[in-house]
N, C-alpha and C positions, 0 to 999 in steps of 0.2 A: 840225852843229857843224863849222865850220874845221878843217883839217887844222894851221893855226898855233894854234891856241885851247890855251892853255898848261892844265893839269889843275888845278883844285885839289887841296889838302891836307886831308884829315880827321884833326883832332885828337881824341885821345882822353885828355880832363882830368882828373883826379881832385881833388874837391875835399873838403872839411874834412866829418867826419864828426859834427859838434858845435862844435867850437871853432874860428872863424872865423881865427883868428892859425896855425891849423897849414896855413893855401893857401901854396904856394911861389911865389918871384918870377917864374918862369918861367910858372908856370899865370899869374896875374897878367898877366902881359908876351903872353900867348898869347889870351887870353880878348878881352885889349884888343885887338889887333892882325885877331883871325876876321874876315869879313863876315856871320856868324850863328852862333849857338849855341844847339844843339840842345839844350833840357832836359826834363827828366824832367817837373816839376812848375816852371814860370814862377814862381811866388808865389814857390816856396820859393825858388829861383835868383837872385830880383830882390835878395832879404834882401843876399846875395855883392855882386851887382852895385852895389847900392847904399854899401856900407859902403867898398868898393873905389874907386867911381863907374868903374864900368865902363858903357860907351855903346852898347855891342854888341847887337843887334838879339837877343834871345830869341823859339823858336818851339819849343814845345808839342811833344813826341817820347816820347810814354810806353806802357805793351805796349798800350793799346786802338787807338793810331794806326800802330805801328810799318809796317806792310801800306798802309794807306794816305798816308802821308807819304815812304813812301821814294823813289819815283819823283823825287818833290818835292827831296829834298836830293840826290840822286846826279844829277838835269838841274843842279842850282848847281854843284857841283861839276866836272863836266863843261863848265863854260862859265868855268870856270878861281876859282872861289870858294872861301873855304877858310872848314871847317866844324870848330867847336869841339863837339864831346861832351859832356856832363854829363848826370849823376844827382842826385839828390837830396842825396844826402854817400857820398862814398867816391868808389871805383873806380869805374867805367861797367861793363856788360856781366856784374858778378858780382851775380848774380841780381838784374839789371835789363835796361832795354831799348837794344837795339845791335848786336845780334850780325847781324840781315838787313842793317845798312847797312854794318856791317866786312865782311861775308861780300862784301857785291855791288862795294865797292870795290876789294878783291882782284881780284878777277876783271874788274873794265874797270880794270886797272892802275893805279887811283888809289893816293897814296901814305896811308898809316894810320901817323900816329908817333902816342907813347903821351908823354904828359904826366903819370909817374908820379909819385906822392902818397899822400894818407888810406887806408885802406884797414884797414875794422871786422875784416877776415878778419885779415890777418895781423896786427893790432893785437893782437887778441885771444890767439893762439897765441904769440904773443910772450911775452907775462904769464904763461901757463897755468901754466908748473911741469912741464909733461907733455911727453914724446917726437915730436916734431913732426920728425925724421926720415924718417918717412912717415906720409902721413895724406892722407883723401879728403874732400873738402868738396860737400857735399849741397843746399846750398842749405836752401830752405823744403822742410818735410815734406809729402810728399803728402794731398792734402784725406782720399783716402778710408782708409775704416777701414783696411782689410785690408792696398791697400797701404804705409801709415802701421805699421803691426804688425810687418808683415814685414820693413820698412826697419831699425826698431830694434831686432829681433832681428839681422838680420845686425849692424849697428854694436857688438849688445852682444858678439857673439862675435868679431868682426873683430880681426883683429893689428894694423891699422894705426886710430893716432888716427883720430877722425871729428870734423868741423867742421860744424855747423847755425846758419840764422838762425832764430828764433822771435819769435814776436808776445808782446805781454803775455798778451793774450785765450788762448793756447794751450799756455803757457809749463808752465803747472801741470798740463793734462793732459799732454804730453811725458812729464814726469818723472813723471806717477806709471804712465804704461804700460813708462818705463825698468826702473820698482821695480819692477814683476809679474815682467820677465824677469831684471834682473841688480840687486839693492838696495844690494849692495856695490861695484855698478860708479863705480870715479872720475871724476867731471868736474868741470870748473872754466868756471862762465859770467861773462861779463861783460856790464853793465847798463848800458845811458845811457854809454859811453866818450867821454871827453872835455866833457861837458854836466855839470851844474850839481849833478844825481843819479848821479853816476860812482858804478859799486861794482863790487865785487867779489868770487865765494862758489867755493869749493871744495872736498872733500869728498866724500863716496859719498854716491852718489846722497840716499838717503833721509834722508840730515841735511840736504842741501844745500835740500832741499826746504821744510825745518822753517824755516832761515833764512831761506831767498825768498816766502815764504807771504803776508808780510807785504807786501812791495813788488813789486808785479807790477802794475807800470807801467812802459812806455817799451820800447824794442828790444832782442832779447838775443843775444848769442852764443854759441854752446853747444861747448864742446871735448870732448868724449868720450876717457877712455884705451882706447888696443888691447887686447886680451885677451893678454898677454905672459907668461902662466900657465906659469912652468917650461922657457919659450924650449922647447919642446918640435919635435918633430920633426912635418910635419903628416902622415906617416903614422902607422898604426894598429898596435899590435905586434900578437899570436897573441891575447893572451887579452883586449885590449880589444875586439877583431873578435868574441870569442867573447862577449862583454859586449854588445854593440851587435845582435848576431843575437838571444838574448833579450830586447832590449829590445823590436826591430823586430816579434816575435813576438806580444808582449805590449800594444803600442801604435801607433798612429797613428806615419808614419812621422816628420814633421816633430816630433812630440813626443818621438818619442824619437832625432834628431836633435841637438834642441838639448836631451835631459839628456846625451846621450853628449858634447856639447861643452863640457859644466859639468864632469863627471866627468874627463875625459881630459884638460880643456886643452886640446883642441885648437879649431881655427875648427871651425864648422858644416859651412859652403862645402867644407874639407878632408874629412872624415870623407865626404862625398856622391862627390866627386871619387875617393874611395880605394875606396868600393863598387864604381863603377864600374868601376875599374881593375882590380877581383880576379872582375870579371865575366866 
């Protein structure tokens, strides 16, 4: 490469999550202007491009090629070409593919602006009704059982909101391994946002579930409330330690972990952290 060979620019677009009218002028204006654009799924990207008549060359960038295609856009890039980002609908990079080709642009100094937009995440917690002050977002649930289990036991005791993507296909089990650990735990999901079947359910868990039974179809967002139980202290006073040492005695540790965190209000995570401390 020339030492005069000017850098390209990688754009990272966010585009409409459902509703075709919520792309901004700018994404618009950005999309048309690339020498290529990186998408998630072509088919689906072409629907945009078409409706827009956008002319911009689409090439294929989803998690099976991410490894093998990078080389490919970061030598364009380097030879001074400037590279649009997209997903499927929403933001790029939140639990989709991008993060190898933002990571490697950093680092040989290419510039990365963000063409902010759609975005199912915060769409969602917007609406919710729930404390979005802090909150952790987890993406898709782990395939496997156990660590799948353990994920939503900590989310059920966590202080801070939790945000998850689910499938239709898994949507129903989610929520009934929520109900085994917390049945009264609040959340509020959103279904289909901005598409044709938009809805919206909120409620503890186990009613929520009674209402979504029926339609479990399309993409969902799942907001989880913190366990804010009494804004409690997350240490242990004298006689709850003296509560938690019978338990421990009497049970499997994780078992009686999470009733000591049902009973006390406090996080899990805490209670574990305070053993240690008085160790």
């Amino acid at each position: 490469m020339s030492k005069n060979t000017k850098l390209g620019t990688l754009y990272i677009v966010a585009t409409p999550i459902g509703n075709l009218n919520d792309i901004s002028n700018r994404s618009l204006e950005i999309l048309s202007m690339v020498d290529i654009c990186a998408a998630e799924d072509t088919r689906k990207s072409k629907i945009l491009f078409r409706s827009y008549e956008i002319k911009t060359r689409l090439v294929s960038y989803h998690k099976y090629s991410e490894h093998k295609k990078l080389d490919y856009f970061i030598s364009k890039l380097k030879l001074g070409k400037d590279i649009a980002l997209i997903t499927d609908a929403g933001t790029p990079l939140i639990s989709d593919p991008g993060y190898l080709l933002v990571k490697k642009a950093h680092k040989l100094s290419i510039k990365v602006i963000p063409i902010p937009g759609p975005s199912s995440l915060t769409a969602a917690i917007s609406v919710s009704g729930l404390p979005i002050n802090k909150f952790t977002f987890y993406g898709f649930l782990p395939r496997r059982v156990k660590a799948k289990r353990e994920l939503i036991e900590f989310m059920a005791n966590d202080t801070h909101t939790s945000i998850i993507f689910e499938s239709a296909k898994r949507i129903e089990s989610f929520l009934k391994s929520l109900i085994e650990v917390c049945p009264e735990k609040e959340v509020f999901i959103a279904r289909e946002m901005t598409k044709k079947y938009e809805s919206y359910y909120s409620g503890q868990a186990y009613k929520v579930l009674e209402k979504i039974s029926s339609e479990l179809k399309g993409e969902f967002v799942i907001v989880i409330k913190g366990n804010l139980a009494k804004g409690k202290s997350s240490l242990m006073n004298k006689e709850e330690r003296r509560i938690l040492k019978i338990l421990l005695e009497n049970m499997k540790k994780k078992e009686a972990l999470l009733l000591a965190s049902k009973i006390f209000g406090i996080n899990k995570n805490s209670i574990y952290k305070d053993i240690l401390r008085k160790k």
